[in-house]
VOMAR-759148 format. One record per residue (C-alpha): residue in one letter; x, y, z. Coordinates in steps of 0.02 Angstrom, whole numbers, plus 50000, padded with zeros to 5 digits. Layout:
AXYZ...
This chain:
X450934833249469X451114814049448X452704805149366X452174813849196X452194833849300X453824837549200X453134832249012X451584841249018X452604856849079X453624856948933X452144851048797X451244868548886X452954876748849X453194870848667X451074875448627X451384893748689X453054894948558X452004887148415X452164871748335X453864869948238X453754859348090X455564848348072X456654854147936X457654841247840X458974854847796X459704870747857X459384888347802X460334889947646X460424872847591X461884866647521X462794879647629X464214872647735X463934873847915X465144878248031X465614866948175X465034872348338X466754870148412X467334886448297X466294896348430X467194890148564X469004892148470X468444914048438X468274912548628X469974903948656X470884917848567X469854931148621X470384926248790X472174924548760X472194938548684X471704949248816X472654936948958X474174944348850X473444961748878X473334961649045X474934952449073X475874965948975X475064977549071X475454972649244X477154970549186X477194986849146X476614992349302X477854981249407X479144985349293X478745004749325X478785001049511X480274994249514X481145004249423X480455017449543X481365007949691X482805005549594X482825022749570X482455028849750X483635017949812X485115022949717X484605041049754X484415038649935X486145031149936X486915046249842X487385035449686X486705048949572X488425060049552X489955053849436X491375047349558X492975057349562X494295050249522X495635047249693X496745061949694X498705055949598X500435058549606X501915064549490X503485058349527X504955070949442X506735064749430X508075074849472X508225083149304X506205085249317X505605072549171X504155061549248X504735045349293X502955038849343X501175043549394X499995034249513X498345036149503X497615049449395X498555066349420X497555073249286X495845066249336X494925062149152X496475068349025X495865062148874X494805072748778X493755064748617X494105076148517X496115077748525X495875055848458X495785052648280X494035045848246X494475027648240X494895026848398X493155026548470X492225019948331X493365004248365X492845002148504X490785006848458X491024995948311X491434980848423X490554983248605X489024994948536X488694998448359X486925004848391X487765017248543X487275033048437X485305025348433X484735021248612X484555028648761X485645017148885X484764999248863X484744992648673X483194980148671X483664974048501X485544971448538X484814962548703X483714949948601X485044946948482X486384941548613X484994931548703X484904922148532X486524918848502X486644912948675X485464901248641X485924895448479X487834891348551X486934883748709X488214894048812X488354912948904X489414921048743X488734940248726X488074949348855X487114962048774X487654976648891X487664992948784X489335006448823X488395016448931X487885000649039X489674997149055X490085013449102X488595012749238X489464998549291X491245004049297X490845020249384X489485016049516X489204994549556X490314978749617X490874967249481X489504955349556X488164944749437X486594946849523X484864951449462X484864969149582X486514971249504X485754971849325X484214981449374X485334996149452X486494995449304X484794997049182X484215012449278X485965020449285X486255020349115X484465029349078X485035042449222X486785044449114X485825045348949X484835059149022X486315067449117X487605068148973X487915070148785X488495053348699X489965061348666X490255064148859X489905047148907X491005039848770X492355051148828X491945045649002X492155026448948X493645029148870X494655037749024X493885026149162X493785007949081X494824992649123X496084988948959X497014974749077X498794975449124X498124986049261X497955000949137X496295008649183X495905022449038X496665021948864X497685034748903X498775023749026X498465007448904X499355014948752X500565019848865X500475002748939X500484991148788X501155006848660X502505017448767X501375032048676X499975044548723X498215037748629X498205052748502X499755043348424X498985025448395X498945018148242X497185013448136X497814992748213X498304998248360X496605004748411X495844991348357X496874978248467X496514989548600X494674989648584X494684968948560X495364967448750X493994975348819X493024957648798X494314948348892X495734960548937X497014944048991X496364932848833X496654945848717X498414954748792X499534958548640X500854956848754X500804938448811X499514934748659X499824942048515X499234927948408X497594927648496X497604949148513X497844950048310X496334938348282X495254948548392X495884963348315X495394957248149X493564956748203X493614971248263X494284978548094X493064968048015X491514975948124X492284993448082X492114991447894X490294984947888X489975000648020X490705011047870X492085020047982X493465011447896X493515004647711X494094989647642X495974996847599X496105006147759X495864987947860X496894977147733X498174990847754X498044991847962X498364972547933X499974974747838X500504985947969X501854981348117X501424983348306X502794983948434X501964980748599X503074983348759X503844965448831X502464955448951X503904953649085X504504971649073X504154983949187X505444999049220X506464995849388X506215013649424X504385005949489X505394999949636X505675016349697X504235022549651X503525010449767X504875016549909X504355034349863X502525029549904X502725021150060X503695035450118X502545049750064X501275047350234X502775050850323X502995068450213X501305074950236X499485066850263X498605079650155X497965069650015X496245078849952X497265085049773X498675077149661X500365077749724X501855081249637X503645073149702X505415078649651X506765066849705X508455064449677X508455050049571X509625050349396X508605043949259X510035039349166X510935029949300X509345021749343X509115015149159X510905009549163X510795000149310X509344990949271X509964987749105X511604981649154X510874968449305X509744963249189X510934959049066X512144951149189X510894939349249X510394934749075X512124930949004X512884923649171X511284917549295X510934901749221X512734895049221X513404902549401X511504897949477X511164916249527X509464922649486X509144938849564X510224955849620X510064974849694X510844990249672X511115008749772X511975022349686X512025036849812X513075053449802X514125059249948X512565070450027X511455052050052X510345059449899X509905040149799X510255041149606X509685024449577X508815010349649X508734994249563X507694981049669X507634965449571X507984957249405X506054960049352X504634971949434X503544963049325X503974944949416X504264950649576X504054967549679X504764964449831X506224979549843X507814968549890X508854986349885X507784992950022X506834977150134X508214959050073X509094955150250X510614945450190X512204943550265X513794955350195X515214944650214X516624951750215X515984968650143X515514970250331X517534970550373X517544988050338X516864991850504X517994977550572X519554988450515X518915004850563X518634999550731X520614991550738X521105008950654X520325018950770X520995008550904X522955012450865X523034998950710X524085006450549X523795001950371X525584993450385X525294983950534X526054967050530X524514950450602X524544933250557X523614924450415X523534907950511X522314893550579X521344900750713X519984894050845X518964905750961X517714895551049X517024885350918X517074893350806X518754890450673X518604905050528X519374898250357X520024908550213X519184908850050X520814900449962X521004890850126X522784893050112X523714904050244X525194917550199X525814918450377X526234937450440X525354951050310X525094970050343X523504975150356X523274981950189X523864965950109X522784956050204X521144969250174X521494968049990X521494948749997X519954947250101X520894936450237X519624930950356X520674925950494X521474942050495X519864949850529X519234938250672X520814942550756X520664960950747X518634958450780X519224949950929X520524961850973X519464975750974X517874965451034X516384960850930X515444974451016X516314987350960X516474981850797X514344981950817X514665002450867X515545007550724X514314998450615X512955009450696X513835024250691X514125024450517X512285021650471X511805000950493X510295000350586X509964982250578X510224974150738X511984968050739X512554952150829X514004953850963X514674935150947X516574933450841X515804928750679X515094946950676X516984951350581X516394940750447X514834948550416X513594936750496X512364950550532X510864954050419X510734969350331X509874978150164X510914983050015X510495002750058X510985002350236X512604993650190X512855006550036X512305020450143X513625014950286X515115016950160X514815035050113X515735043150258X517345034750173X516845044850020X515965061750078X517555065950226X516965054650372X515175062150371X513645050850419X512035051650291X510315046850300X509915042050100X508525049950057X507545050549878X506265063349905X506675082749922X505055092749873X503215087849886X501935100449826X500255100449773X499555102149582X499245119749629X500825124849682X500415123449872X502305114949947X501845103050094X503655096250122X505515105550084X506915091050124X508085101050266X509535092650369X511315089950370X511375069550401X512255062650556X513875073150549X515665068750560X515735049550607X517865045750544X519135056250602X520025063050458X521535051650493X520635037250515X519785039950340X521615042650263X522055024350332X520355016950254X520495023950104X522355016050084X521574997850134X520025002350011X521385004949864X522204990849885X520664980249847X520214988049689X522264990549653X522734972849663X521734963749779X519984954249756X518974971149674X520234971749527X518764971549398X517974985549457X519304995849422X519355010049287X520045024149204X520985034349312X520055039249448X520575035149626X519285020649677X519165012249843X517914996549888X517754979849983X517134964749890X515894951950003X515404933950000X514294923650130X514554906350180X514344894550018X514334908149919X512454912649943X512684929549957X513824942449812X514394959949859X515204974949787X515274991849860X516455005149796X516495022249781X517395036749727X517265056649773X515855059149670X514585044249678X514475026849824X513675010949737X513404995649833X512794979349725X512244962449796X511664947749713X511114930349766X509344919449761X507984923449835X507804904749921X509564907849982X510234892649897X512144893049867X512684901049679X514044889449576X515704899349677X515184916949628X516104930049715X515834947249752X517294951149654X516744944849506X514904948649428X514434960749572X516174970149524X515384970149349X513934976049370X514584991849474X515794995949357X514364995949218X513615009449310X515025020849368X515685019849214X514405028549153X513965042149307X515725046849279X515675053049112X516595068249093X516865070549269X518945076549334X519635063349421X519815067649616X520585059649764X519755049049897X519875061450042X520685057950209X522525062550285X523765049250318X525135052250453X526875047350393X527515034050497X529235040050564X530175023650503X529975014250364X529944996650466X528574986350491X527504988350638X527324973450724X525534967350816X525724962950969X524754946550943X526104940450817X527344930750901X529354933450896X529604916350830X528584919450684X529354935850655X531244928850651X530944915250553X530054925550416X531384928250267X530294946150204X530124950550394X531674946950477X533594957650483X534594953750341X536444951950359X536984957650179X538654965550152X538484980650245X538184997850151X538875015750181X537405022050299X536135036150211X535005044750280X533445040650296X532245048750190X530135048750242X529185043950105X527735056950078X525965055950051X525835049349842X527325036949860X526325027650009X524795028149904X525175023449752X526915020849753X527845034949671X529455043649713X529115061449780X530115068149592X528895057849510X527335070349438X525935066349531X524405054449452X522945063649510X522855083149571X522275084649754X520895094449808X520585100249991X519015098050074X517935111050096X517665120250286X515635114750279X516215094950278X515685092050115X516925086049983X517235092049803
């Protein structure tokens, strides 16, 4: 075919087509061509267009799938049923008004439609205002918070719709993950499909987090409101649908400023939604809101939380809501709390005391009130039922009894002197000495070397048995310094340990619950027992009770003292006055107060006698209201001469060169005979013509008094 093969091929080609003549100008002419690249640019966006096709379409179909697995998933894990809510529990005072609820005891109480309408659409106005529209995922209110995200360059709106949030709440882990999202998309189609909108907003409303650890709007009005939800005002809603955002940012309690601003927008969102109008916000505006203090909590929480920890004890059955009745006195507990809280304010600052506990029980053990701190809110540790601090001399009670019950008298004559036992050298508060005192004098002044020489007398160990006997189950040291209360112990063992000198010498357990039942009327626990029986000797308890007098007569309890009821108690304070006591008691109720710091650092020379004596009087003041006055019980034997009976540890010397103590040589006297002084003239020092104070009532034959 030579060099030229290729040329003639194409000349043959181009004679079998026909000759073609050139053409100087199109078709058309003067028609505007178009460029051969707008060919190629129909092909462009033909392709992309069906590239977009196709991608939407396998989208689709991955999004189907895994949706599907989402789906399957969640089924196969039995996600697909609404979680009940744990099984609650009533607690009833004595009277039977509720003092508290844990948990839910009525599962999902509120009910839509018992709520005024702007409670809900306050919170649809602000979280979902196209609720009513979708079906659980709003694609529009998704795009719109993904633009304002972007245009504020930060994470600001979420987009989640109510039911998402419900989905959420009821079924996942607070976790941000991208499975987390997907199962939270296809539970809220399952709960479109599965309930009314009506039934899911009710559902929101009873099981969402309002902060303050209110779960439910029922407990959040009660929370921020003291009132049920049905009662909240038009503003009131409307702060409480603002702290759903950010339920610590936005808590009227600790924020109001920042609470009323969100409120606003929420108010604000409401009008352009048309549920409220223009008057009806200006006017929730003008309104006032009280919201319930950020540091208050009701003490009574305390022993709610005592209650609780006890109930496993009471009965493991725990499959329905439980209902508690206990013994507690809701108006003594108010008192109480009231009244340390008050104390503390006025007085804590200057004396350097910070915190306190309180035990009112009655003369069965049954607690009426139970104070354990200044604030539940700042603190929940129970100091009435788990503080270990030392009694002081509160703890001489047991010193006494012991000396009592080992031949001691009331009018036994000791020593108020320097003493050393090993070495250890015990001083008196006043650290002055008052040489030989009776008993009773030197009970109702608290003498502390008195006490080491009867605890020594009698021997630290048995002062440790009494202790026991009468209720303190702390373990006691056996060294001296146990007479001057050394020894750990909590305010209720220490309260409980005094009520045989109240009750007729018979040992309690305290106790707080009596009946435990179930919200259908099953009873799983009936309170039975008669405590630890008689622990004092009736005679013994007739000597106490004269050495208890004397400190609230004219010794260091003075303040505690009032009216005219017949009052015994035994003031306490630890070594640098860390530690404050009062315990006291009369026929009817035994209240034993103790305040300190928590840190144990020394208070600025408070005594037991002093704001602890307060502080009980506050309250027994009041749980004596209209109550007779009766005596302390108890039997004192007449001694058969009116002269002092001498210890055997106080020396002759002593005794001689005593003026008060020792034989006077007056002008001698026609002799009389001696006449015994009865029962109310060695009490309270009255001549047996004299009418009597107080009317004495005998104990019953069961043990129990009055």
């Amino acid at each position: 075919m030579g060099l030229f093969g290729g040329r003639k091929k194409k000349a043959a080609q181009s004679q079998r087509r026909g000759r073609q003549e050139p053409q100087l100008f199109a078709k058309g002419r003067g028609a505007r061509a178009e460029p051969p690249r707008s060919k190629r640019r129909r092909s462009l966006l033909g392709w992309l267009l069906r590239f977009t096709l196709a991608l939407g379409l396998w989208a689709a179909v991955a999004g189907a799938a895994t949706f599907a697995f989402v789906w399957f998933t969640l089924a196969q894990n039995g996600v697909f049923q609404i979680p009940e809510r744990e099984p609650g529990i009533m607690i009833l005072a004595s009277d039977g008004t509720e003092l508290a609820q844990r948990g839910t005891f009525f599962g999902d109480s509120v009910n839509i439609e018992a709520l005024p309408d702007y409670v809900p659409n306050a919170i649809i106005a602000i979280e979902d205002r196209r609720f009513y529209s979708h079906h659980g995922i709003d694609p529009w209110g998704l795009a719109r918070a993904m633009a304002n995200n972007l245009r504020g360059g930060r994470l600001t709106q979420g987009g989640s719709t109510l039911t998402q949030q419900l989905a959420k709440n009821l079924f996942l882990s607070p976790e941000r993950t991208l499975n987390r999202k997907l199962q939270e998309a296809v539970l809220a189609i399952w709960l479109e499909t599965k309930f009314s909108k009506d039934e899911i907003l009710q559902l929101y409303l009873n099981r969402v987090y309002f902060g303050g650890g209110s779960n439910g709007i029922d407990k959040a009005s009660r929370a921020f409101y003291n009132k049920g939800p049905e009662e909240l005002t038009v503003m009131e809603a409307a702060t409480l649908a603002g702290l759903l955002k950010a339920p610590s940012n936005y808590n009227p309690a600790k924020r109001p400023e920042e609470a009323r601003q969100r409120a606003t927008l929420v108010l604000q969102s409401m009008v352009r939604e048309g549920y409220i109008s223009d008057a009806d916000m200006l006017e929730a505006l003008a309104s006032s809101t009280n919201t319930t203090p950020a540091d208050y909590v009701p003490a009574t929480q305390y022993a709610v939380d005592w209650i609780v920890d006890q109930l496993p004890l009471f009965t493991k059955d725990n499959r329905e809501s439980l209902v508690i009745e206990t013994t507690l006195d809701t108006v003594l507990q108010l008192k109480a709390e009231a009244s340390l809280r008050k104390r503390l304010a006025d007085n804590g600052k200057k004396l350097k005391i910070s915190e306190g506990a309180l035990v009112t029980l009655d003369p069965t053990g049954a607690v009426k009130a139970l104070v354990g701190g200044r604030s539940y809110k700042k603190s929940q540790f129970n100091r009435a039922v788990k503080a270990k601090r030392q009694p002081g001399s509160a703890f001489k009670a047991f010193v006494y009894l012991a000396a009592i019950e080992a031949g001691y008298r009331p009018e036994t004559i000791e020593v108020d002197e320097p003493i050393r036992i090993g070495n250890w050298e015990p001083e008196n508060y006043t650290r002055k000495y008052l040489g030989p005192v009776t008993l009773e004098r030197a009970f109702a002044l608290s003498i502390n070397t008195v006490a080491a020489r009867l605890g020594q007398a009698v021997t630290p160990a048995a002062v440790a048995a009494v202790a026991h006997r009468l209720g303190i189950a702390s373990p006691l040291g056996t060294d001296a310094t146990i007479a001057l209360g050394t020894s750990e112990v909590t305010p209720l063992e220490m309260t409980s340990a005094f009520v045989p000198f109240a009750n007729g010498g018979y040992g309690v357990e305290p106790y707080v619950v009596t009946r435990i039942y179930t919200r259908s009327g099953k009873v799983l626990y009936q309170r039975q027992g008669s405590g630890l029986g008689q622990v004092v000797s009736n005679a013994d308890l007739g000597a106490m009770n004269m050495l208890f007098r004397a400190v609230v007569r004219d010794g260091t309890g003075t303040k505690a003292a009032f009216g005219n009821l017949d009052i015994g108690g035994k003031t306490g304070t630890s070594q640098d006055y860390r530690d404050t006591w009062f315990i006291g008691f009369t026929p009817y109720y035994i209240t034993g107060v103790w305040m300190g710091n928590d840190d144990n650092s020394p208070t600025r020379k408070v005594t037991g006698g002093s704001l602890p004596a307060l502080v009980w009087k506050d309250v027994m003041e009041e749980a004596h209201k209209g109550l007779e006055p009766r005596i302390l019980p108890g039997e004192i034997e007449a001694a058969d001469t009116d002269e002092p009976v001498i210890s055997e540890n106080v020396p002759t010397d002593v005794m001689e060169d005593d003026p008060l103590l020792a034989n006077e040589e007056d002008i001698p006297e026609p002799r009389q005979k001696k006449r015994k002084r009865g029962l109310l003239a060695r009490i309270f020092g009255l001549d047996e013509n004299d009418p009597p104070i107080i009317e004495r009532l005998p104990p019953r034959k069961d043990g129990t008094l009055y």
